[in-house]
N, C-alpha and C positions, 0 to 999 in steps of 0.2 A: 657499216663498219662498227665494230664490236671495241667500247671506248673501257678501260679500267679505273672509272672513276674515283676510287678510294687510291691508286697510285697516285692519281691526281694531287693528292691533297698533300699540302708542306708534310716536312720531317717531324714534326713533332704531334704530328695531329695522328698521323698514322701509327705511332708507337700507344696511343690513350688507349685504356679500356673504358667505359661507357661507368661513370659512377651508381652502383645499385642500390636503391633508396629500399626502404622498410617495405615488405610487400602490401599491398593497401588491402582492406576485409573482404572488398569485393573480389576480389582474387582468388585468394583463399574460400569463400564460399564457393565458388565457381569451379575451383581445382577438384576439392572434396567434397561438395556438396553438400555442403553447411551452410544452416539458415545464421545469417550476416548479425542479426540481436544476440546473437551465443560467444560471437568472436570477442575476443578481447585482444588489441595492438599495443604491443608494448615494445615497439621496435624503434618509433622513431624521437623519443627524449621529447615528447611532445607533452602540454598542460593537461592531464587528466580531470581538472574543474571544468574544461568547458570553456569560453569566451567569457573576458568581463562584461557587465550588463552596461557598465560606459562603453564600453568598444563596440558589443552592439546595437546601442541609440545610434551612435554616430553613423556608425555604418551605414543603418536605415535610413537617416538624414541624410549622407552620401547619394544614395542609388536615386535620389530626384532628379539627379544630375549626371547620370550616364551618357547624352548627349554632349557632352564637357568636356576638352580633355582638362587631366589633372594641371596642378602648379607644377608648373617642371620644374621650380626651384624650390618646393617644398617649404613656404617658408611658416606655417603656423607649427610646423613640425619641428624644423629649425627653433623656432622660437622657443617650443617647450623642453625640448633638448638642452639650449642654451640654459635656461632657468635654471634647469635641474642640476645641471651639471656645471656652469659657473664657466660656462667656454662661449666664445664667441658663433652666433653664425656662420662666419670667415671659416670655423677650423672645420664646420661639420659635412661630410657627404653623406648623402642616404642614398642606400640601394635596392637591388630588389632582392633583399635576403641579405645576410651577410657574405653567401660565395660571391653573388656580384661583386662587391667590393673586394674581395680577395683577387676576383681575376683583372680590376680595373687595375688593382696597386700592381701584378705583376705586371701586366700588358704598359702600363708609365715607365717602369723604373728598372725592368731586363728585359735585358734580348738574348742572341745568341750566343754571345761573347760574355756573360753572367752567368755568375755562382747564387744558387738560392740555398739557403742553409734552413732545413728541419730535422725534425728528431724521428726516430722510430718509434711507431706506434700511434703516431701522429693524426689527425686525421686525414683523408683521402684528398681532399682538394688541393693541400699544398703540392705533392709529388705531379696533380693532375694540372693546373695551371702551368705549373713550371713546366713539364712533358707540352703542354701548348704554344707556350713561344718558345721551344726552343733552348731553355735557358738550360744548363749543366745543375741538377740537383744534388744536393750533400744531403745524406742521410744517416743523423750521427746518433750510433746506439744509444739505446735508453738506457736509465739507470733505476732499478727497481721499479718498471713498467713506466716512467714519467721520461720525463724531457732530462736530460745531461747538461744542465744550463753552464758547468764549465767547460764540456768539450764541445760544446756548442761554441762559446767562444772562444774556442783553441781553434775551432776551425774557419774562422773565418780568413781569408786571403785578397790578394788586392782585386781580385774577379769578385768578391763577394758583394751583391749589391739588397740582397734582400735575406731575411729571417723571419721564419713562420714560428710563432710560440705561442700553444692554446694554455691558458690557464682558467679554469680546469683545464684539462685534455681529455678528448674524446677519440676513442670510446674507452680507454682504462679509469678516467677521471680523478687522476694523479695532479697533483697543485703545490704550487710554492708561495711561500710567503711574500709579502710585500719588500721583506730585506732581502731576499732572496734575488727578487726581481731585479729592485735597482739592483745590486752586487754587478746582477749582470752587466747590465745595461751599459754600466760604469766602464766595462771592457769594450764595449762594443764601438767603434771608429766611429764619428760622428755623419760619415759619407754611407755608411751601411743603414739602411732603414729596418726599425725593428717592428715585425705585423705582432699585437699583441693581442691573439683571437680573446675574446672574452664572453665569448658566448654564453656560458652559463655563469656568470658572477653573479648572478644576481641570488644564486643559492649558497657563495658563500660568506657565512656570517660571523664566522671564527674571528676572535680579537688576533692582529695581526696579519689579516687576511689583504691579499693584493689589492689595489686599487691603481688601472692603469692613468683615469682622469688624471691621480694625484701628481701622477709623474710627465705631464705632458709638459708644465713649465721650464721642467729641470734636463728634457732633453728633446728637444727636438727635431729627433728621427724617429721618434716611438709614435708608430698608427695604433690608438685602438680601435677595436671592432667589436661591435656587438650586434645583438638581433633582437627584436619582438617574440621571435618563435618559440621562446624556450618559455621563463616565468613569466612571459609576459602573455601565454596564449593565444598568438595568432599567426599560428605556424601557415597557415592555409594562405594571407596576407601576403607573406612574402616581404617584410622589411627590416631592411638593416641598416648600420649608421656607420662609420665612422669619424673619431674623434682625432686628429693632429694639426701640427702647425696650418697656418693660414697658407703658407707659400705651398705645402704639400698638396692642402685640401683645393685649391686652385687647379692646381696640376691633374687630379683627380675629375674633379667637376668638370675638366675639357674634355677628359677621353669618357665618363659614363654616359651612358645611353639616354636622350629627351624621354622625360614621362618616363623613367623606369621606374619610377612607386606611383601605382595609380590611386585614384581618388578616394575610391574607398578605403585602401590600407592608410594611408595619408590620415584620414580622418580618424578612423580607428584606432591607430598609432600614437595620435595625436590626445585623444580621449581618453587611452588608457594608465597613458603616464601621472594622471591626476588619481588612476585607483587604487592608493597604497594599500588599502584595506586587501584588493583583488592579492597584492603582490604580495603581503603577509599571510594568505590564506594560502596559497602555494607554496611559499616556503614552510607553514606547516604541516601542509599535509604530505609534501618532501621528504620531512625531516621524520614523520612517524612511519610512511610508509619503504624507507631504508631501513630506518632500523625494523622494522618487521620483516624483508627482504632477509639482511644480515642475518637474524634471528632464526630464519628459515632455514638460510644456507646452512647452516651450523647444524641446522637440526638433522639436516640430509647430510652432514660431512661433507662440506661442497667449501671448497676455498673460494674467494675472491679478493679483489683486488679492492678495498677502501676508496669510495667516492665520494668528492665534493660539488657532483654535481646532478643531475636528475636521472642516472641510471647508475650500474653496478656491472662491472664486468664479473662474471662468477665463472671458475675451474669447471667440466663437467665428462673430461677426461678426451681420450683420441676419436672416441665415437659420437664428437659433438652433433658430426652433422646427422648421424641418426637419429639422437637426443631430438634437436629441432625437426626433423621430420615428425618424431612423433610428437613434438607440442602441436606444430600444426594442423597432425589429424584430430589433436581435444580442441582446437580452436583458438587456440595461443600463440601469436605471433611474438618471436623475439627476433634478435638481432646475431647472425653469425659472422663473428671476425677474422675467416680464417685469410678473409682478405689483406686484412691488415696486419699477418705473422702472427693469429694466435690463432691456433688451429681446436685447441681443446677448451676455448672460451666461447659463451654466449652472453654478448649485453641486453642487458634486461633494463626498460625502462621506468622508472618509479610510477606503480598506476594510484589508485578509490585501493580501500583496504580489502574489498571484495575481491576487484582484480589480482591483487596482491596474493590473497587465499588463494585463488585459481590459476594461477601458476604456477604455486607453489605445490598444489596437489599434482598437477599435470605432468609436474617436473620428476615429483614422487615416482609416478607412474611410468613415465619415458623410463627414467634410472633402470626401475624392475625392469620394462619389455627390453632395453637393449642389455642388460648384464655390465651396465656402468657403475664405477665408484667413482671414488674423491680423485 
């Protein structure tokens, strides 16, 4: 008997589409037949340095012990978390990546009788966790490609139990201040939990720039989250953290997964937070190779959208997806949005200044073959 196993599955799992990551090089060699040393991947906001040389000793040190399983309570990890950030072990969970942690805090704190509130433009995992269990999503226009952080909290209602806010956001990398934040926050019901992605903060360095740690004393329904993956270069790792109250982080550490950050991220993780040096060399070579980016765009009459974080969404009109077609037959992987409501944007990830030239020529080039302007 002939069974329809995807009927099978709950209501909210059947309506998901499948999140599509950056295409990886070997793909794209494979697709077109290009030798893999020519590609350049600038799709997934990933460290273009390479791994800290502390991340990988530890690492090395790590693999003696693959026969092991990891600390499933992560506590040397915990511990330098703590240090650094002045919070207790109690508030910290870690995960595997930061969506882990985004779908553990959904899966605790809604179900199907829950309102989740994000913004347009957002990134992909908040609409897709919530589509998981079930819960009813609010998605409240953006306001000059960023988060609406008042209609955001105009729309919260007595169903409201959760709120996704990236600062940066990904993929426009639109950001608000620190006053900006609390402001919100200050609206926001003490029973509503506020997820405060912060994925990419660590690139930004602007005086009055957010800081979610600062605000954990003065409210406690606000989770931060953050990840390894972005300035910290170890995207391939897989770990994430988040920072809130003890009672919250309790709650969390029951429903995630034993051993979800294995031994080697753990160590690496752990190793890297000590490499300021590592973490100042990213943020420089961030800051030179946007504005090289910017400077391009402009060169080609190309709009984008101003970011504070490791990539740039750039205009490149209604024939984006030819555009990226033909980057990827020069070897140029970028990122297209039309998933996320921008149909005539591609996000480019901040690459080496070389990579940066060879986009930028490639881009040249696409513009001429499809008859694309600004």
């Amino acid at each position: 008997m002939s069974v329809d196993y995807q009927s099978l599955a709950v209501q909210g799992v059947q309506a998901l589409s499948p999140y599509q990551p950056g295409k990886p090089i070997e793909e794209l060699a494979r697709e077109f037949g290009l030798s893999p040393e020519g590609i350049i991947k600038l799709a997934s906001n990933e460290n273009p340095l390479g791994p800290s040389e502390l991340a990988m000793a530890a690492a090395g040190r790590a693999l003696a012990e693959l026969c092991r399983y990891p600390d499933g309570n992560g506590f040397a990890l915990k511990q330098a978390l703590s240090t650094r950030f002045s919070v207790s072990p109690e508030q910290i969970t870690l995960g595997n990546g930061s969506n882990d942690i985004l779908e553990v805090i959904a899966r605790c704190y809604a179900d199907g009788s829950a309102e989740v509130i994000y913004s347009q433009y957002a990134f992909a995992v908040y609409p897709l966790v919530t589509q998981a269990i079930g819960a009813r999503g609010v998605c409240v226009p953006a306001k000059e490609w960023g988060h609406d952080l008042d209609a955001m909290a105009d729309a919260v209602t007595d169903a409201t139990r959760l709120i996704f806010v990236a600062n940066p956001n990904n993929p426009t990398g639109t950001v608000h201040t620190a006053a900006a934040i609390e402001a919100f926050l200050r609206r926001i019901p003490a029973r509503v939990l506020v997820v405060l992605d912060e994925a990419y903060c660590e690139f930004m360095v602007d005086e009055g720039s957010a800081d979610g740690v600062a605000l954990l004393r003065q409210f406690p329904n606000l989770i931060v989250v953050r990840t390894f993956s972005k300035a910290w270069g170890l995207a391939a790792l897989r770990v994430g953290y988040a920072l809130s109250h003890p009672a919250i982080a309790d709650v969390l550490n029951r429903v995630r997964q034993p051993f979800n950050v294995d031994a080697i991220a753990l160590s690496a993780a752990t190793a890297v937070l000590a490499d300021d040096a590592y973490l100042e060399r990213s943020r420089a070579v961030n800051s030179a190779g946007m504005t090289q980016l910017e400077t391009g765009f402009e060169r080609l009459g190309l709009e984008f959208i101003p970011s504070a974080g490791n990539f740039i969404a750039v205009r490149v009109g209604e024939r984006a997806a030819d555009i990226n077609t033909s980057l990827l037959r020069q070897g140029v992987i970028v990122r297209p949005v039309a998933g996320y409501g921008m149909p005539e944007h591609l996000r480019v990830s901040v690459g080496l200044a070389d990579e940066n030239d060879k986009l930028l020529q490639a881009l040249a080039v696409a513009l001429n073959e499809v008859g694309a302007g600004a």
